[in-house]
N, C-alpha and C positions, 0 to 999 in steps of 0.2 A: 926244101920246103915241101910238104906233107898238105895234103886236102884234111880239113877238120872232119869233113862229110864221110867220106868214103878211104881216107891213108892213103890212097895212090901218091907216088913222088910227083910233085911237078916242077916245071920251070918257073924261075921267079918272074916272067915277062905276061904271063897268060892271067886272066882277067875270071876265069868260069873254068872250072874242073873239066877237060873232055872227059871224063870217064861217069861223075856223076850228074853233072852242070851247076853243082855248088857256086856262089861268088864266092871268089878268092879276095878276102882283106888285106891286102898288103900294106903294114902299119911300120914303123920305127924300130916296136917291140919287135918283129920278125928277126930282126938283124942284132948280130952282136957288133956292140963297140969295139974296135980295136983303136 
């Protein structure tokens, strides 16, 4: 998962970008169906 804000990678557990302090949406839509 990618920051909308800034593109840095992040982990799917964090809540706020460290690098920009964006909030991170973590929705459904993030995740593919398998």
């Amino acid at each position: 998962m990618f920051c909308k804000n800034c593109g840095i990678e992040l982990t799917n557990d964090i809540k706020y970008c460290p690098e920009c302090g964006a909030k991170i949406n973590i929705d459904a839509s993030a995740f593919p169906f398998y």
